[in-house]
Residue, then its C-alpha position, 0 to 999 in steps of 0.5 A: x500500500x502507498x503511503x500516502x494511501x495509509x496516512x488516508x486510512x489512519x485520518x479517515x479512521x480516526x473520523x469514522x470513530x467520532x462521527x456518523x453514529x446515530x441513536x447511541x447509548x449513554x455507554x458509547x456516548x461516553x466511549x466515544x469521549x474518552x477515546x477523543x481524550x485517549x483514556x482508553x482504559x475507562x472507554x473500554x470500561x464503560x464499553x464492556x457495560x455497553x456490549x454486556x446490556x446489549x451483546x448485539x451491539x455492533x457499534x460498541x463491539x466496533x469500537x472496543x476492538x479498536x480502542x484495544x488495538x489503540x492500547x497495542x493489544x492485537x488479540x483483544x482487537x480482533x475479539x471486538x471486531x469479530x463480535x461486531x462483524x458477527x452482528x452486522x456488516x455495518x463497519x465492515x470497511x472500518x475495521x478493515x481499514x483499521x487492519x491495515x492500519x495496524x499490521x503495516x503499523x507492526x510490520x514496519x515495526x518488525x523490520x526495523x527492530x529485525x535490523x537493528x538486532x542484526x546491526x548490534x555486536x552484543x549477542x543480549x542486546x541483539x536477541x532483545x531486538x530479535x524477541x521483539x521483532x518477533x513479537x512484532x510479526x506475529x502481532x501482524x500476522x494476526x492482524x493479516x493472516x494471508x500475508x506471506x511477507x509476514x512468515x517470511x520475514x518472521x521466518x528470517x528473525x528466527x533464523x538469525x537468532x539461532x532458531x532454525x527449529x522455530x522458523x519451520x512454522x513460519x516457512x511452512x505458512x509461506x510456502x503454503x500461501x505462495x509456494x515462493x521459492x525461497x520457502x523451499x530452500x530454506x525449509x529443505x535447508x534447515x531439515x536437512x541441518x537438524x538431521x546432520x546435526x542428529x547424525x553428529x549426536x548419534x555419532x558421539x552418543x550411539x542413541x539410535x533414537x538420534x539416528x531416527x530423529x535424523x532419519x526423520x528430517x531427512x524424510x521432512x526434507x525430502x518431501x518439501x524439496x520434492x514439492x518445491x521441485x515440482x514448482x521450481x525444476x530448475x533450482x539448482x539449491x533445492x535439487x542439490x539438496x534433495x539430492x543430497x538427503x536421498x542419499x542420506x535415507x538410502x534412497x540413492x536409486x531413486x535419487x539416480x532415477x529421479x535425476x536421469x529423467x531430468x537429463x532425458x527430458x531436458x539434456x541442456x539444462x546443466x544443473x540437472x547434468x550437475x546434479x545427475x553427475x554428483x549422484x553417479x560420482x557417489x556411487x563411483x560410478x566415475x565413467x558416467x559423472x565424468x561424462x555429465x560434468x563434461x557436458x555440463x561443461x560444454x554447456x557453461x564453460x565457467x560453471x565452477x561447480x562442474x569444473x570442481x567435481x570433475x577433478x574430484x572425479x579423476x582424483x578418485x577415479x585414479x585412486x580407485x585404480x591404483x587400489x586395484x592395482x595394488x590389489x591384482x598386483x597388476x600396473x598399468x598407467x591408467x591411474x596416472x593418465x587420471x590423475x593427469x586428467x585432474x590437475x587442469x580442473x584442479x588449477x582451474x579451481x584454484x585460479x578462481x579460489x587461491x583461498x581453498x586450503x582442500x584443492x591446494x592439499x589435494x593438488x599436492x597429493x596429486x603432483x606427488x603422484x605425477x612426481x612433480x615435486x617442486x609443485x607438490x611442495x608448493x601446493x603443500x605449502x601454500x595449504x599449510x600457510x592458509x590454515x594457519x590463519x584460518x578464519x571462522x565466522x560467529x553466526x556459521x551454521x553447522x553446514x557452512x562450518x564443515x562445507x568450509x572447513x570439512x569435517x572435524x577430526x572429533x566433536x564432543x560436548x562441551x561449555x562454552x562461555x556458560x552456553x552448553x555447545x559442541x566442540x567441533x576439533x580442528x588439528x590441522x587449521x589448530x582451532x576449537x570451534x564451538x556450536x550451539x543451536x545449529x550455529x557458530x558461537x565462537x572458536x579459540x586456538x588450540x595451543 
């Protein structure tokens, strides 16, 4: 809505409430009066009087909703305005106008207070603002139930505070009202985190009940991102992950199946070649990754992903037949010609992220091979430089931590700064990094 048509409402509103009333009570006489005076308490008094003598009272219903909303309390606006539109439609257009009134009133509200927690450095202070925000949306959702700016804004407050558990609610409601893509990826997202984040509990405890727990996100992650499949085919964030949680549950061949229709239909589209190519890498089958991060290749030349997971896939590739090697005792030079195969993919990669301490490693692993010392010691080196002074954002979620770091040498419970946590250990970057609620808050060097 213009502003200029909501400074209209507000005057017209305002108006509406001290004119055009015919035959009243002595109670809604004096409502009226006090509300002119803002002594809302004793017009809602005599209102309660006015509405008790005459429960048919549309007028004075009407107007008790909106000396509550005066007064800031939503619900009790609601009740009076439902009780009165029960009665008649008589002041249909006012409490609609008032509603609108009201919730950009509580939207705006809850933006303002959303990035003013985001703007604090004091984690209190920060969650101060985030509680109230908070209580801003869901006051305007109230007011304005279909309005999936609401959810998703409500949606983004929990997130940023830590509670990714609590933003489902709101994500649902937004998907529901406008299946927005958005809803989608963040919902799959943070299903698929909890049930990582169970799998690291199942990995420190051995609670089968955690391991189910984590079976379970991953189904509700499935079923969302299936959803949002349908609507957004060509989302490469919401496929990844579908992808990724298939995998999880056990159902790589229908991940494999679901992916290969996809290229069928659509053999140009790159993401679906991606995607097909990172389920065949997973199960080894590297003759048909190679083939689709080629293709995917030859359709974007710069698509990074692609040019990473196809040097990943000779890397294995090479590896997987040195093993066999090793086993028949039988050697040929198939392994080196892979791993030959990988060092531009690799280079390429490091040309577009010189910061990525696993490629540098790896690129050094591979030079070993290929017996390409001075290089390999180069990569190792430069790998070595980058984590020791390895850098870890507060605010990471558990997925970014290990997409950036990998996967710790070993987690374990712990207290940090009077928070219980978990203690993800990193030996080679030399770094504790502490994780609670799904998310980094804080790290210390290990001596």
């Amino acid at each position: 809505m213009q502003k200029t048509n909501i400074l209209l409402v507000i005057g017209l509103l305002t108006g509406l409430v001290f004119s055009g009333f015919q035959c009243s009570s002595s109670e809604l006489t004096s409502a009226r009066l006090y509300i002119q005076q803002k002594n809302y308490q004793k017009a809602i008094d005599v209102l309660h009087k006015d509405v008790q003598k005459n429960p048919k009272s549309d007028e004075g219903w009407y107007l008790m909703g909106f000396t509550y909303g005066e007064m800031g309390k939503m619900d009790s606006l609601l009740i009076g305005y439902d009780n009165s539109l029960a009665v008649s439609n008589k002041f249909e257009k006012e409490i609609n106008d008032s509603k609108t009134v009201y919730w950009v009133n509580k939207f705006n509200t809850g933006v303002n207070l959303f990035q003013r927690g985001n703007k604090t450095s004091d984690a209190d202070s920060a969650k101060i603002f985030y509680d109230k925000s908070i209580d801003a949306f869901n006051s305007a959702a109230m007011l304005e139930p279909d309005s999936a700016d609401t959810y998703k804004n409500m949606a983004f407050v929990y997130m940023s505070s830590g509670r990714n558990k609590e933003a489902i609610k709101p994500f649902k409601q937004l998907v529901q009202l406008k299946q927005e893509i958005d809803g989608y990826r963040y919902l799959g997202d943070i299903y698929y985190s909890l049930g990582n984040e169970k799998n690291s509990d199942y990995a420190l405890s051995g609670d089968i009940e955690d391991s189910l727990e984590a079976q379970e996100y991953y189904t509700d992650a499935i079923n969302i991102l299936e959803e949002g499949a349908k609507n957004y085919p060509n989302d490469g964030d919401i496929l990844k992950t579908l992808s990724a949680s298939y995998i999880l549950v056990g159902k790589q061949d229908v991940a494999l199946a679901s992916f290969k229709s996809l290229v069928d239909r659509e053999p140009d589209n790159k993401i679906f070649r991606y995607n097909y190519g990172v389920l065949l890498l997973e199960s080894n089958d590297f003759t048909g990754a190679e083939e689709q991060f080629l293709k995917a290749l030859e359709i974007d030349p710069d698509y990074e992903s692609a040019t990473y997971n196809l040097g990943i896939t000779y890397v294995k590739w090479g590896t997987a037949l040195k093993i066999t090697e090793e086993e028949t005792e039988q050697y040929t030079d198939e392994d080196i010609e892979k791993y030959e195969l990988a060092v531009p993919y690799l280079e390429k990669i490091i040309e577009q992220d010189s910061q990525n301490t696993e490629i540098w490693e790896m690129l050094g692993k591979v030079y070993t091979l290929l017996n390409l010392q001075d290089k390999a010691m180069d990569a190792f080196n430069k790998a070595d430089e980058l984590r020791s002074v390895a850098t870890v954002s507060i605010g990471w979620t558990e997925s970014e931590l290990t997409e950036k770091l990998g996967k710790p040498e070993q987690i374990v419970e712990t207290v940090f700064e009077n928070v219980n946590a978990k203690q993800y250990i990193y030996n080679d970057y030399k770094l504790y990094v502490y994780v609670s609620n799904g998310k980094v808050i804080g790290y210390t060097s290990i001596k």
